[in-house]
BALOBA-1460 file (C-alpha; in Angstrom, 3 decimals):
// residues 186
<rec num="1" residu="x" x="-32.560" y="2.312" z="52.799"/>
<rec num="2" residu="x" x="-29.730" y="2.877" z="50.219"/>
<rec num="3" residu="x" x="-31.099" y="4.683" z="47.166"/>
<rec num="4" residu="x" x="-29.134" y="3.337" z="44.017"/>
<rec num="5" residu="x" x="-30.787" y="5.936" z="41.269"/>
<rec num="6" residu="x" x="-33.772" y="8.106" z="41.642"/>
<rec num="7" residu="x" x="-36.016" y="9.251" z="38.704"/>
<rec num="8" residu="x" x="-39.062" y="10.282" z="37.287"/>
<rec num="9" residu="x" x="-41.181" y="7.993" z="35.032"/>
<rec num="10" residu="x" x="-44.459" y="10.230" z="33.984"/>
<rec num="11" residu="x" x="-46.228" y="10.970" z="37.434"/>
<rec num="12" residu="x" x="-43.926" y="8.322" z="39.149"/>
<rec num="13" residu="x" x="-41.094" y="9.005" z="41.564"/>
<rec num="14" residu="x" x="-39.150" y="5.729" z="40.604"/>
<rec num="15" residu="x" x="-36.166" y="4.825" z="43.222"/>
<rec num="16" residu="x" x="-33.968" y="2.085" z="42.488"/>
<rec num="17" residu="x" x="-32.387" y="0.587" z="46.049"/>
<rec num="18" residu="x" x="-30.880" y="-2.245" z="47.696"/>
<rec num="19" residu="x" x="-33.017" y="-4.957" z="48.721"/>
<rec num="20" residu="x" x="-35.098" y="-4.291" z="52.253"/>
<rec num="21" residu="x" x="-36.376" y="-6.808" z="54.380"/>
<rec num="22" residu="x" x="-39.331" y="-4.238" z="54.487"/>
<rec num="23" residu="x" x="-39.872" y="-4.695" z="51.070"/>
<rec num="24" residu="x" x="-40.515" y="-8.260" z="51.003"/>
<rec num="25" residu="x" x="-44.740" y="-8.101" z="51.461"/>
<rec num="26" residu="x" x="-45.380" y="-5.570" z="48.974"/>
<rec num="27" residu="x" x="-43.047" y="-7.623" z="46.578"/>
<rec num="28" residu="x" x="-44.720" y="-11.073" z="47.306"/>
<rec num="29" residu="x" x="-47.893" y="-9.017" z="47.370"/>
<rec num="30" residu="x" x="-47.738" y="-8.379" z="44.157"/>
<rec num="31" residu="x" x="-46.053" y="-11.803" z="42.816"/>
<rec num="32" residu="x" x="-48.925" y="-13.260" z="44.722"/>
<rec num="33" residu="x" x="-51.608" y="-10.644" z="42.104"/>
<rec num="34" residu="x" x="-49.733" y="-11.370" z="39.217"/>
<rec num="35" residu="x" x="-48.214" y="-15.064" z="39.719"/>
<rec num="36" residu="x" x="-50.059" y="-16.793" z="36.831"/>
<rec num="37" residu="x" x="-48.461" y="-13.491" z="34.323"/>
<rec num="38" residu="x" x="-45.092" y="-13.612" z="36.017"/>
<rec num="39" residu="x" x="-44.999" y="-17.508" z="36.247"/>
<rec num="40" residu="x" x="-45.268" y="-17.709" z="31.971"/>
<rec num="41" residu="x" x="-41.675" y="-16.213" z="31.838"/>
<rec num="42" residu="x" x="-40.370" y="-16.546" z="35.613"/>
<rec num="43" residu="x" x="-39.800" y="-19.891" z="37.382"/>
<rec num="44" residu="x" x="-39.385" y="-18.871" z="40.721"/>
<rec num="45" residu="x" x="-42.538" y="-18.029" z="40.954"/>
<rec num="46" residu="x" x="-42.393" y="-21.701" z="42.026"/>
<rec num="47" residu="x" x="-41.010" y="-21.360" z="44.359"/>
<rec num="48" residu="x" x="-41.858" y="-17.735" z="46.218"/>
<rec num="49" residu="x" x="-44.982" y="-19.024" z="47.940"/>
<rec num="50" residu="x" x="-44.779" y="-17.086" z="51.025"/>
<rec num="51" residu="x" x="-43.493" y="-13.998" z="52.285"/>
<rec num="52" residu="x" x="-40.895" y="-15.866" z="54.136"/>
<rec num="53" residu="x" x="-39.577" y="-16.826" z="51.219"/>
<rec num="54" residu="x" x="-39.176" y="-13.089" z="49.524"/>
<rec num="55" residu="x" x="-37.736" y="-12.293" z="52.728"/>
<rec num="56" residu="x" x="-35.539" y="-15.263" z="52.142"/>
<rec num="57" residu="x" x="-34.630" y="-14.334" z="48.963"/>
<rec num="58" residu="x" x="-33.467" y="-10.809" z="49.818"/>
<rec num="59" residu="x" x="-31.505" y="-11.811" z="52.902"/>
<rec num="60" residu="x" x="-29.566" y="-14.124" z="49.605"/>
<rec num="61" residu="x" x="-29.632" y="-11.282" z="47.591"/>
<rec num="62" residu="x" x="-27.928" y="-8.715" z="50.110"/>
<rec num="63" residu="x" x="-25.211" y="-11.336" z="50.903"/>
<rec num="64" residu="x" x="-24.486" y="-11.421" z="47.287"/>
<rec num="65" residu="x" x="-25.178" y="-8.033" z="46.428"/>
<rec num="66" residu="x" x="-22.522" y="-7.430" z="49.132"/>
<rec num="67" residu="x" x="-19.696" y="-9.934" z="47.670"/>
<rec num="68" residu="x" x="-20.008" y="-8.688" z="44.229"/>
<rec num="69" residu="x" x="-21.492" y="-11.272" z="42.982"/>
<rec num="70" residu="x" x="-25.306" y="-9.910" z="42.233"/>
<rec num="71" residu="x" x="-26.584" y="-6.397" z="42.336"/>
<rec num="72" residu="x" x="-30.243" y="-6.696" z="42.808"/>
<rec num="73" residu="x" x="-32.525" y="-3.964" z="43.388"/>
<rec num="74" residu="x" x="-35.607" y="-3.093" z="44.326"/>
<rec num="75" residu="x" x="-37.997" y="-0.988" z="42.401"/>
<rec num="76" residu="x" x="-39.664" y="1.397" z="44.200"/>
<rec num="77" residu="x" x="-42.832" y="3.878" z="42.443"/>
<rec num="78" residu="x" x="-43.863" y="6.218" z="44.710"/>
<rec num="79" residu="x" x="-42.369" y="4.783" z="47.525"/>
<rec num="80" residu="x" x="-44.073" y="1.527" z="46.615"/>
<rec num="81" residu="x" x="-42.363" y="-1.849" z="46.562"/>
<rec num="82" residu="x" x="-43.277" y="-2.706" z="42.565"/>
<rec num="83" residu="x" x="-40.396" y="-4.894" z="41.066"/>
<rec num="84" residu="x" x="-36.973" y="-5.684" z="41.146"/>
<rec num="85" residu="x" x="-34.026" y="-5.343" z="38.467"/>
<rec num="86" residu="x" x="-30.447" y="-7.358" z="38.396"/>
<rec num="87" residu="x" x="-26.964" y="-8.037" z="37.362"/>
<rec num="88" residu="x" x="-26.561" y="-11.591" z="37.527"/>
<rec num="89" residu="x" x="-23.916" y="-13.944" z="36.179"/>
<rec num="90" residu="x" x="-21.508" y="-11.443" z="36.751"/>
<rec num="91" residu="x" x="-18.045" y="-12.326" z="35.515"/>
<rec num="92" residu="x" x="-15.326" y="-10.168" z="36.613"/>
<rec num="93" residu="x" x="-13.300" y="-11.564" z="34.683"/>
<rec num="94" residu="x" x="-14.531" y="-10.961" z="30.935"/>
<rec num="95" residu="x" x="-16.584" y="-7.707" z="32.146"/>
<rec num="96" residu="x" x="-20.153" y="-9.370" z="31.425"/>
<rec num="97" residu="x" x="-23.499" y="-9.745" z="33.708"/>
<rec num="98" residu="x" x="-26.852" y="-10.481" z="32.335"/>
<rec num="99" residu="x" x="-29.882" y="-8.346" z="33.421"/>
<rec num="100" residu="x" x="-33.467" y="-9.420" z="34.761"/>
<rec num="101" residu="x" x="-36.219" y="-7.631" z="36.153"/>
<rec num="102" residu="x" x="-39.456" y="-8.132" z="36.915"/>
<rec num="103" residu="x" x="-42.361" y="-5.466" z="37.389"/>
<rec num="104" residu="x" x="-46.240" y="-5.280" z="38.844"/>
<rec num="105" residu="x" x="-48.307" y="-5.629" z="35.978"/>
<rec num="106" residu="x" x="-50.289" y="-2.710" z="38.201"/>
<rec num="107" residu="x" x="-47.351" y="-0.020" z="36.823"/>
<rec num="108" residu="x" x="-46.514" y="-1.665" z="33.618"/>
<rec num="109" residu="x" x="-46.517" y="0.527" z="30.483"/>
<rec num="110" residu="x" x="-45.693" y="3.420" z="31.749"/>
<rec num="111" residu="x" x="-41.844" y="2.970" z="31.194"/>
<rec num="112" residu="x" x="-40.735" y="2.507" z="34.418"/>
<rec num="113" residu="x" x="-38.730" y="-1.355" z="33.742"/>
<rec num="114" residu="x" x="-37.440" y="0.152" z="30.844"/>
<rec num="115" residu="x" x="-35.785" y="3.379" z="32.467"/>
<rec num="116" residu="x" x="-34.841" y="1.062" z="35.607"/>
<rec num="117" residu="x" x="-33.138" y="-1.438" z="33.426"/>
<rec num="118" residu="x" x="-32.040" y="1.928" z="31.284"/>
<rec num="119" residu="x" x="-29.965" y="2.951" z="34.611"/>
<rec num="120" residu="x" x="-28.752" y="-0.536" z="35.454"/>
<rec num="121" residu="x" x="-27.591" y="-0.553" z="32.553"/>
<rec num="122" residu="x" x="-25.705" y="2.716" z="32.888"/>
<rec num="123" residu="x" x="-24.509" y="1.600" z="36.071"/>
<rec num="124" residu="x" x="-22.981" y="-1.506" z="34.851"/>
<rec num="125" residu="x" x="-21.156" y="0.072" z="32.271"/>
<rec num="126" residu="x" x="-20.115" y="3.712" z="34.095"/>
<rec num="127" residu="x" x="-19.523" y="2.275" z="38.025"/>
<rec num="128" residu="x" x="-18.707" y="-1.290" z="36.864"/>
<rec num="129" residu="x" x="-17.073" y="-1.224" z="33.575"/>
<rec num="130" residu="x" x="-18.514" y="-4.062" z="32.207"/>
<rec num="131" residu="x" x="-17.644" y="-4.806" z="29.012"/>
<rec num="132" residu="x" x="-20.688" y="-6.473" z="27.553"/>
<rec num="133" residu="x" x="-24.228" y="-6.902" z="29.126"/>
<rec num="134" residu="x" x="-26.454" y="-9.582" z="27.953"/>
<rec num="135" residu="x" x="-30.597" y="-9.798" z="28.364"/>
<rec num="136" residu="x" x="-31.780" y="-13.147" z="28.084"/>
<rec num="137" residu="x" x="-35.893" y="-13.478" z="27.063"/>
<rec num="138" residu="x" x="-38.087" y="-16.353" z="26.834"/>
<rec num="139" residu="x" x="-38.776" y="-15.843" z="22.708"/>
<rec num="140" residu="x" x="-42.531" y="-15.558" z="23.801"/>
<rec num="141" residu="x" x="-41.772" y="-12.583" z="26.246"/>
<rec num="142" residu="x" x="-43.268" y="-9.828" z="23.660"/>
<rec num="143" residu="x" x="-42.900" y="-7.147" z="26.921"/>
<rec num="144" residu="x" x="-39.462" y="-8.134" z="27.450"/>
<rec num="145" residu="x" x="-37.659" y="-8.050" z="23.544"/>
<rec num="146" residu="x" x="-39.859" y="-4.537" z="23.368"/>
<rec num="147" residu="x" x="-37.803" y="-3.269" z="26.546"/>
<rec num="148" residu="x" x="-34.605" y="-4.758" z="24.917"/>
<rec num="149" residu="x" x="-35.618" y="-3.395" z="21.717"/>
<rec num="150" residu="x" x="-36.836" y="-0.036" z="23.380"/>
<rec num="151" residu="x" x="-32.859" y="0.427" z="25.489"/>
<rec num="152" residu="x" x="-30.910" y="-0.799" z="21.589"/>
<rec num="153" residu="x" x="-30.094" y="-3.809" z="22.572"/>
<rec num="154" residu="x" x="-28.932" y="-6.111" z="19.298"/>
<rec num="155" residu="x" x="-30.409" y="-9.730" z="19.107"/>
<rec num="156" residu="x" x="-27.299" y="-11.599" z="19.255"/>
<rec num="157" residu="x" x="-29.160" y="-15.164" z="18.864"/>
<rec num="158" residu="x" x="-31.955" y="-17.416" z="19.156"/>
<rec num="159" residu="x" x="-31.614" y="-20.399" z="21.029"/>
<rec num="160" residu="x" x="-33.870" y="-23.314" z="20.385"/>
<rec num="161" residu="x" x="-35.404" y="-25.544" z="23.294"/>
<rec num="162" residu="x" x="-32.978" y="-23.739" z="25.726"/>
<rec num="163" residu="x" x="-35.046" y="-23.805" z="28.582"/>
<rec num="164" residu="x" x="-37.414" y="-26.545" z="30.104"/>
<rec num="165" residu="x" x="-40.276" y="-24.453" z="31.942"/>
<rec num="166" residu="x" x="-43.933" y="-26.149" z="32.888"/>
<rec num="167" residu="x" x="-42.843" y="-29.519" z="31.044"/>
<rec num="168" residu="x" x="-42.024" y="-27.937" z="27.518"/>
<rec num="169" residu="x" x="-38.468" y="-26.953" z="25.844"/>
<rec num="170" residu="x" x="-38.660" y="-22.813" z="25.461"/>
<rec num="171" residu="x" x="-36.608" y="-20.766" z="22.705"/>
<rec num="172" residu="x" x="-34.840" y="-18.012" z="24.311"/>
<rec num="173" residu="x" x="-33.244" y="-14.738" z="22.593"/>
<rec num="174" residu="x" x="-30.133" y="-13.276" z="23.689"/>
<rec num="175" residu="x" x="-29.768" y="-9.336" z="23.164"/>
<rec num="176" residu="x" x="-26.662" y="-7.398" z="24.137"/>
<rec num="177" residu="x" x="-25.662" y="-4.043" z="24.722"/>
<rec num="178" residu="x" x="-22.032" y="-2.934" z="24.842"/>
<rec num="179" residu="x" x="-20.116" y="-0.598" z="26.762"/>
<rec num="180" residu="x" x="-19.561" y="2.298" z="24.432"/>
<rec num="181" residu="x" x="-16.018" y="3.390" z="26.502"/>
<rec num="182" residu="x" x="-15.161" y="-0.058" z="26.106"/>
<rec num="183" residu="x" x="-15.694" y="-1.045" z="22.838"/>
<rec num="184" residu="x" x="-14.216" y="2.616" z="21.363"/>
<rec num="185" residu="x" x="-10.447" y="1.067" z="21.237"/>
<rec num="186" residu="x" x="-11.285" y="-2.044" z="19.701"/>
C-alpha cells in the first residue's frame, strides 16, 4: 500500500492511499450501510451493487490514477477502509481538476473529509500545480457546501436543473479554490 498523506483527525490516524483491491469490501461495506444517504447526492450508488463492482471500480481507478488522468484515494481511519477522495476532470492543460469524496456516515463529523479533501487539495496545488480546483455540490448537499465552506472555497455559481438524478432536474453549486503560487503574478 502507497500512503499518499498521513494525519491525525481527533483520535483518528487518517491515511490517504492509492486505491487497494483489499479495500474494496470495507468500501462497499459501508456504501452497502449507508446507500440510501450516499445515493441522495451520489449516482453510482446505482450502480456499485456488489463488491465486484468496487473492486471493479478500483482496478479503473488505478489505471487512471496511473495515466494521470484521476488521482483517487482511499480513506483510511485507523487502518479502516472509510471513504474515498478525488481529482477528476483533470485538465492539464488549463491546470484545473474538480474534487469528490465520499465518507462513512459511521466517521462523519469528526473532520476527517474535510482535512482529506484539505490535503488533496494541497496536493493538487503544491505536487500538481493546478491552477484552479473546482468542488461541484448537489445545492441540497448541506454536508458538502459546509466542507467547501469549512476549506474557503468561494461559490463561483449556481446552476439550475444541472443534473437529472432519481427522475428530477437538481441545482448544483460550483465552489473554487485557487492556487495561491499561481494566482500571486496575475
Amino acid at each position: 500500500m502507497f500512503d499518499f498523506s498521513k494525519f491525525i483527525v481527533g483520535v483518528h490516524e487518517v491515511i490517504l492511499s492509492f486505491p487497494e483491491e483489499s479495500h474494496a469490501e470495507a468500501l462497499f461495506s459501508a456504501i452497502t450501510r449507508d446507500r440510501e444517504t450516499l445515493s441522495r447526492f451520489m449516482p453510482w450508488t446505482d450502480t456499485t451493487l456488489t463488491v465486484s463492482d468496487e473492486r471493479q471500480f478500483i482496478r479503473y481507478a488505478r489505471a487512471q490514477n496511473a495515466k494521470y488522468n484521476l488521482l483517487v484515494l482511499t480513506v483510511l481511519a485507523d487502518g479502516l477502509p472509510v471513504g474515498m477522495v478525488d481529482l477528476h476532470d483533470i485538465n492539464h492543460v488549463n491546470h484545473t481538476a474538480k474534487i469528490g469524496y465520499w465518507l462513512s456516515t459511521s466517521v462523519q463529523g469528526q473532520g476527517i473529509i474535510t482535512n482529506a479533501v484539505s490535503h488533496l487539495v494541497a496536493i493538487a496545488c503544491d505536487k500538481l500545480s493546478l491552477h484552479k480546483i473546482i468542488l461541484e455540490a448537489d445545492s441540497e448537499n448541506n454536508k458538502s457546501i459546509a466542507v467547501a465552506n469549512r476549506l474557503g472555497f468561494t461559490f463561483e455559481a449556481k446552476l439550475k436543473g444541472q443534473i437529472y438524478y432519481h427522475g428530477t432536474y437538481k441545482d448544483l453549486n460550483i465552489y473554487v479554490q485557487f492556487n495561491p503560487s499561481t494566482t500571486a503574478n496575475n
